[in-house]
Backbone as numpy.savetxt, mean C-alpha at the origin, in Angstrom:
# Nx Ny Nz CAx CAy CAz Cx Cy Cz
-3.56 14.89 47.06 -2.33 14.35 46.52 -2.56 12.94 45.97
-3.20 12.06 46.87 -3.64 10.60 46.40 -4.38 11.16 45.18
-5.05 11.96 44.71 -6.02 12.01 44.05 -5.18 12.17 42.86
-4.14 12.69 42.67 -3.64 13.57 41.81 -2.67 12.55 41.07
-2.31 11.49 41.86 -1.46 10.52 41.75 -2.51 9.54 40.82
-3.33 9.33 41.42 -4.31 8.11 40.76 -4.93 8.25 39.26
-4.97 10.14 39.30 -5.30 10.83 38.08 -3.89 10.58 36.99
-3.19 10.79 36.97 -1.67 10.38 36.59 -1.28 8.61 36.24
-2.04 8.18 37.13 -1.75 6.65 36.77 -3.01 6.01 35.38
-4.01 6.72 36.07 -5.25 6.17 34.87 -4.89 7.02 33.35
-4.43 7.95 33.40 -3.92 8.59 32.45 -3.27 7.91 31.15
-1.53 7.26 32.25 -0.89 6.74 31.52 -1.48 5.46 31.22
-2.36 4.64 32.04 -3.34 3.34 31.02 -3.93 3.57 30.11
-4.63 4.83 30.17 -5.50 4.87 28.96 -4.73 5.57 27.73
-3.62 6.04 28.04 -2.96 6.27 26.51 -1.96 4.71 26.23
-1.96 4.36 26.95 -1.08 3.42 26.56 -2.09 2.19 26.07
-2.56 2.50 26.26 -4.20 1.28 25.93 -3.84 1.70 24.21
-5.07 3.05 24.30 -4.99 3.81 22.95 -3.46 3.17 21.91
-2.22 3.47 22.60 -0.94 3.44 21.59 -1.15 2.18 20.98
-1.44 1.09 22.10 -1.31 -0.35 21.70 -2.39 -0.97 20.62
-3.54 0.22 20.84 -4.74 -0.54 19.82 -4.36 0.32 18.51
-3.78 0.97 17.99 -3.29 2.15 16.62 -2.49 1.19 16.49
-1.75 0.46 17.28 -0.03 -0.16 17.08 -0.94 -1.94 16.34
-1.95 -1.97 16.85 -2.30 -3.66 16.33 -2.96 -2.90 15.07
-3.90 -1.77 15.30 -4.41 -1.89 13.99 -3.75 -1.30 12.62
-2.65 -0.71 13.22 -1.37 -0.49 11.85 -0.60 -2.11 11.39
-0.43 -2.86 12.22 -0.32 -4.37 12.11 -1.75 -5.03 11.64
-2.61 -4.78 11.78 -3.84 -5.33 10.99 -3.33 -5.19 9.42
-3.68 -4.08 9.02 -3.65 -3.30 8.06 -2.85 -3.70 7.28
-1.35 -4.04 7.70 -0.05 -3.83 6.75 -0.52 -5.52 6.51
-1.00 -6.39 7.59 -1.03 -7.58 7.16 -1.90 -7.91 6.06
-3.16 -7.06 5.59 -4.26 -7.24 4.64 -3.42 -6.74 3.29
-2.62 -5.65 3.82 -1.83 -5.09 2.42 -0.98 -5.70 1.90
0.06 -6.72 2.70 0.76 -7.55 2.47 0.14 -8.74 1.68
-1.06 -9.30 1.97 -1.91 -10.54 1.10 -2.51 -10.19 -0.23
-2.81 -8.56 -0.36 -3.35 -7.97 -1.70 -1.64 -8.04 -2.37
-0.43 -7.52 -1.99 0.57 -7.97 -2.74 1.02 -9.44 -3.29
0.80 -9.83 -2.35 1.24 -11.55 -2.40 0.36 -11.76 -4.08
-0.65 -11.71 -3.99 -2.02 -12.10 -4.59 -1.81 -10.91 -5.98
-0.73 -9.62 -5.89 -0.86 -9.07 -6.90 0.35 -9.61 -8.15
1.07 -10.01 -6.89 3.11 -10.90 -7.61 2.30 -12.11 -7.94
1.44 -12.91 -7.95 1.58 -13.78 -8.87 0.53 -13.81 -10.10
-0.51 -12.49 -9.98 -1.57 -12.08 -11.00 -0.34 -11.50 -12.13
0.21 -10.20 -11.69 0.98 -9.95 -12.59 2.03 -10.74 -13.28
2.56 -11.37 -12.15 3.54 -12.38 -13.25 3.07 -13.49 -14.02
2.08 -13.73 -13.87 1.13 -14.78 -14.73 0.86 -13.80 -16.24
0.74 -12.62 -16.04 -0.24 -11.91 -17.18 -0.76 -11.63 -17.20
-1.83 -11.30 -16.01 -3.34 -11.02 -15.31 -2.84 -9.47 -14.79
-3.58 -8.23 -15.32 -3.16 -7.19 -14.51 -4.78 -6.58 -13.97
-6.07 -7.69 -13.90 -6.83 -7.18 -13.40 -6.92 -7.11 -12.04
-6.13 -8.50 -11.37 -6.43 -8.31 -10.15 -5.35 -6.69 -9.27
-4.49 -6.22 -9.62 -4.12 -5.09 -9.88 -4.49 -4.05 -9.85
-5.17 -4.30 -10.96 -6.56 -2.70 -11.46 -7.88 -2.71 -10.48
-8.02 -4.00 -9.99 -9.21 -3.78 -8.87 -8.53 -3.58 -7.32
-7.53 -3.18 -7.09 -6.65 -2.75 -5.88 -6.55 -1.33 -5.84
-6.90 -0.56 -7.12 -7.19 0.88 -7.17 -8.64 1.40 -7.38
-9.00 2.63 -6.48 -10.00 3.77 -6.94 -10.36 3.76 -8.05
-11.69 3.82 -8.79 -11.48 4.81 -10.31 -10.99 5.33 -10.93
-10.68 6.55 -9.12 -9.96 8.13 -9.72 -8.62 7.94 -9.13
-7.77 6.89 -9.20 -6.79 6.82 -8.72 -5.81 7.71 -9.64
-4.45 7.93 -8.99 -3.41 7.81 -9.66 -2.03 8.05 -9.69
-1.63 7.85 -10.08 -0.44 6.94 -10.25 1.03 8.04 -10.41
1.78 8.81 -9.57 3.15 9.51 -10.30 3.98 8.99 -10.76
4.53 8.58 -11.96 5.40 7.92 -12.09 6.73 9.05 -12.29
7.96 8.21 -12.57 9.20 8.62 -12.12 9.93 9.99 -13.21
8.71 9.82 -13.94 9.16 10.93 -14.97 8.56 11.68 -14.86
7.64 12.38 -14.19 6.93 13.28 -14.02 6.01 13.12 -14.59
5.26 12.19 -15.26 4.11 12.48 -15.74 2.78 11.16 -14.52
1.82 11.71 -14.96 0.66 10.81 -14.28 -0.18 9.85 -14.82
-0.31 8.95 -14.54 -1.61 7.79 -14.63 -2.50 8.08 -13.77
-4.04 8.64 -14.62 -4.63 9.04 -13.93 -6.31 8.20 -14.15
-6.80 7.46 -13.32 -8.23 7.03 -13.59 -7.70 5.21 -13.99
-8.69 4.51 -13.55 -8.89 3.30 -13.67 -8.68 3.11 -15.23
-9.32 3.85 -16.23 -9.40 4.09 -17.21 -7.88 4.18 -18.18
-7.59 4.26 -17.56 -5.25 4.98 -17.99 -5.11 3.89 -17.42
-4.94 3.70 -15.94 -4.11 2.40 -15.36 -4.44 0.99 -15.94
-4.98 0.86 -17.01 -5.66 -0.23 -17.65 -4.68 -0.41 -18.92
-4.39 0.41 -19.37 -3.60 0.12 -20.68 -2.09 -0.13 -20.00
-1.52 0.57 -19.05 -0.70 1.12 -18.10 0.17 -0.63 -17.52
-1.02 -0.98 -16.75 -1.28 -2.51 -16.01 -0.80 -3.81 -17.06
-1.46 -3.45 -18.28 -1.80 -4.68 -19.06 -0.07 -5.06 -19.60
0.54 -3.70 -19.55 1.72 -3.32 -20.48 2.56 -4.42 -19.31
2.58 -3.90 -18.17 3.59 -4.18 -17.25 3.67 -5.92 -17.03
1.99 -6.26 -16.68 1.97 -7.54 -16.96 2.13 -8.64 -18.25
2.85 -7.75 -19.06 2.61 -8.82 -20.50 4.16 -8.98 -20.73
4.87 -7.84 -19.89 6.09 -8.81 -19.75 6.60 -9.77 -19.05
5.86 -10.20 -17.86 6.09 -11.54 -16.78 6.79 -10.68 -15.98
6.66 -9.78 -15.47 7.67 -9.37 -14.32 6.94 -9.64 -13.19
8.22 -10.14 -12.16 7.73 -10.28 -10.62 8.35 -9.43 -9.99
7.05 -8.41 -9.21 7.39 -7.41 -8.49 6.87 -8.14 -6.78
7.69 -7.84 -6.03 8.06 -8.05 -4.95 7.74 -6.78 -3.81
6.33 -6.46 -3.30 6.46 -5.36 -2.65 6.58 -5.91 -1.24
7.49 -4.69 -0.61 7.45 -4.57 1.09 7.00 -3.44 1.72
6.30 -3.38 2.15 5.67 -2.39 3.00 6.73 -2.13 4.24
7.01 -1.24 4.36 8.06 -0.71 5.53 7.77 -0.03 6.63
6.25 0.50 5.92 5.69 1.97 7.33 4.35 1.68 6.64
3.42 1.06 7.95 2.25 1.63 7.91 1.28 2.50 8.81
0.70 3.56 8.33 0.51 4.59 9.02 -1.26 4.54 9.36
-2.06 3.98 10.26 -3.47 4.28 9.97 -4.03 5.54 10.09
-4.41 6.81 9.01 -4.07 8.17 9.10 -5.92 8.57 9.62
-6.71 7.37 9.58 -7.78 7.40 9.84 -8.88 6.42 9.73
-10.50 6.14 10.15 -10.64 4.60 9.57 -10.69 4.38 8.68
-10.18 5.62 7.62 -10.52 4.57 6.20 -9.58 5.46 5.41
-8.40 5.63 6.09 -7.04 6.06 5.38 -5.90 5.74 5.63
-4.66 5.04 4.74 -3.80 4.58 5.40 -2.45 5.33 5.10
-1.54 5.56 5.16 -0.39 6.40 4.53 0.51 4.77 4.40
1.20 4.03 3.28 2.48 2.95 3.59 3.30 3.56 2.53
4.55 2.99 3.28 5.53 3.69 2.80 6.29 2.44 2.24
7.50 2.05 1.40 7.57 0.77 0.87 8.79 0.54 -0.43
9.38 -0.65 -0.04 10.19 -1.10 -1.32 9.78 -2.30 -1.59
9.95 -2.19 -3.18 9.72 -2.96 -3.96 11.04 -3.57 -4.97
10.96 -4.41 -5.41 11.89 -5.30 -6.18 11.29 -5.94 -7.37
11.63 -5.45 -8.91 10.91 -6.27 -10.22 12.35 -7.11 -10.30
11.65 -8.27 -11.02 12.47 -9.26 -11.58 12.38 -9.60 -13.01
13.06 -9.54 -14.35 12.45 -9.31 -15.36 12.03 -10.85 -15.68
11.81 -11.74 -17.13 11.86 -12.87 -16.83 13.54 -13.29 -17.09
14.15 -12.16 -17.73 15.24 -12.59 -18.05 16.39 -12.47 -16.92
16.32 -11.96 -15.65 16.80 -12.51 -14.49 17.18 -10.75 -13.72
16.81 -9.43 -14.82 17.48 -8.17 -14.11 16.42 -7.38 -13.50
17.08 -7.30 -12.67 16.68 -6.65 -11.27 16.62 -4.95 -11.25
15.76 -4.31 -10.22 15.35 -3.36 -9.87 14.48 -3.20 -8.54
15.09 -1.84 -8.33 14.61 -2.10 -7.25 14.11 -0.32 -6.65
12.76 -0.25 -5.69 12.49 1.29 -6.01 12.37 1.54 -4.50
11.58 2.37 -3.88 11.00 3.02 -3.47 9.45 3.50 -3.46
8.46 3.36 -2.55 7.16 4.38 -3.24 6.06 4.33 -1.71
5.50 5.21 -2.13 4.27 5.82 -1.39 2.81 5.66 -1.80
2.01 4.91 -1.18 1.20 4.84 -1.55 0.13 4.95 -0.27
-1.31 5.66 -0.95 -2.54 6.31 0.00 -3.54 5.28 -0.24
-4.09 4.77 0.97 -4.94 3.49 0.77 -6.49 4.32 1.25
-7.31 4.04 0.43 -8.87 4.58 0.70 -9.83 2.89 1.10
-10.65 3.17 1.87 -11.63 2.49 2.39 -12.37 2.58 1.41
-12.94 1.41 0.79 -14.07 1.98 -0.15 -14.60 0.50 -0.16
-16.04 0.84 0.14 -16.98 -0.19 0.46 -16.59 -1.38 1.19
-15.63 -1.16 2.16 -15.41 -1.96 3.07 -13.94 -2.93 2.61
-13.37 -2.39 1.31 -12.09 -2.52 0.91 -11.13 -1.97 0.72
-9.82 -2.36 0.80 -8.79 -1.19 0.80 -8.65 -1.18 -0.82
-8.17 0.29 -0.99 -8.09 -0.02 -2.42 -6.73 1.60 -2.47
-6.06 1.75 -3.37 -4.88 2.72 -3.43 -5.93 3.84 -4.13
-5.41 4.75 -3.51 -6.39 5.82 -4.47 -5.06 6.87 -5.08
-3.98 7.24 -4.49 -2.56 7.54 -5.28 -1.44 7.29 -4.90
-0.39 6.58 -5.49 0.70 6.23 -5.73 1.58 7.08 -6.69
2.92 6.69 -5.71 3.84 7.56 -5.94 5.15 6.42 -5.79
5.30 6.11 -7.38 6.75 5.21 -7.04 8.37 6.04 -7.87
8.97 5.11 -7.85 10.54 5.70 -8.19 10.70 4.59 -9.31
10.46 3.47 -9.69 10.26 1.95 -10.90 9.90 2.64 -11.92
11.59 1.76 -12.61 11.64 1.84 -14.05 11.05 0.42 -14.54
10.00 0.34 -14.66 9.63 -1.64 -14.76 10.17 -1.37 -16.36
């Protein structure tokens, strides 16, 4: 009975260990994703949409709200340049981050553009974060933004 008890107690430490280290490293994570945004709202609103384009895969891509796709580093380049050449400040929040593995993330997220002329929007989106060479980088996105 002691035995069975003690088996039961080490149990609940070691999952609760486990919950707490998924729970910091989903807080790791959202915090690195949060500084690639910071760092992407003032590339893009400057006019710069490379630092942007190096936050995605190659083979990334992109659903946008009309059904069609941006697909490849290659597309998101003409795509990027467009968005940044109007000065918009987009404002992302990450709401849910999910670590789906070590080098997969699921976040879930609203965002807010600001045009320069003062109108607002505001979306929704999903985006899949890949590990790649020791950086996070989006490999597909899925937003609801009419930029």
């Amino acid at each position: 009975m002691k035995l069975t008890l003690l088996f039961i107690l080490c149990s609940g430490m070691i999952l609760s260990s486990r919950n707490a280290k998924a729970q910091n490293s989903n807080d790791d994570v959202k915090q690195i994703i949060i500084k690639k945004y910071e760092k992407m709202r003032t590339t893009i609103k400057s006019g710069d949409p490379n630092y942007v384009l190096n936050m995605h895969t190659k083979d990334a891509i992109l659903f946008l709200p009309n059904g069609k796709e941006v697909v490849g580093i290659t597309a998101l380049k003409p795509f990027y340049e467009k968005v940044a050449s109007t000065g918009v400040d987009i404002k992302s929040n990450p709401t849910t981050i999910e670590l789906l593995s070590k080098d997969v993330i699921l976040e879930v997220g609203t965002f807010t553009s600001t045009s320069k002329t003062g109108i607002q929007n505001s979306a929704k989106y999903i985006n899949i974060w890949k590990r790649v060479e020791g950086d996070w980088k989006i490999v597909k996105a899925i937003d609801q933004a009419k930029l």
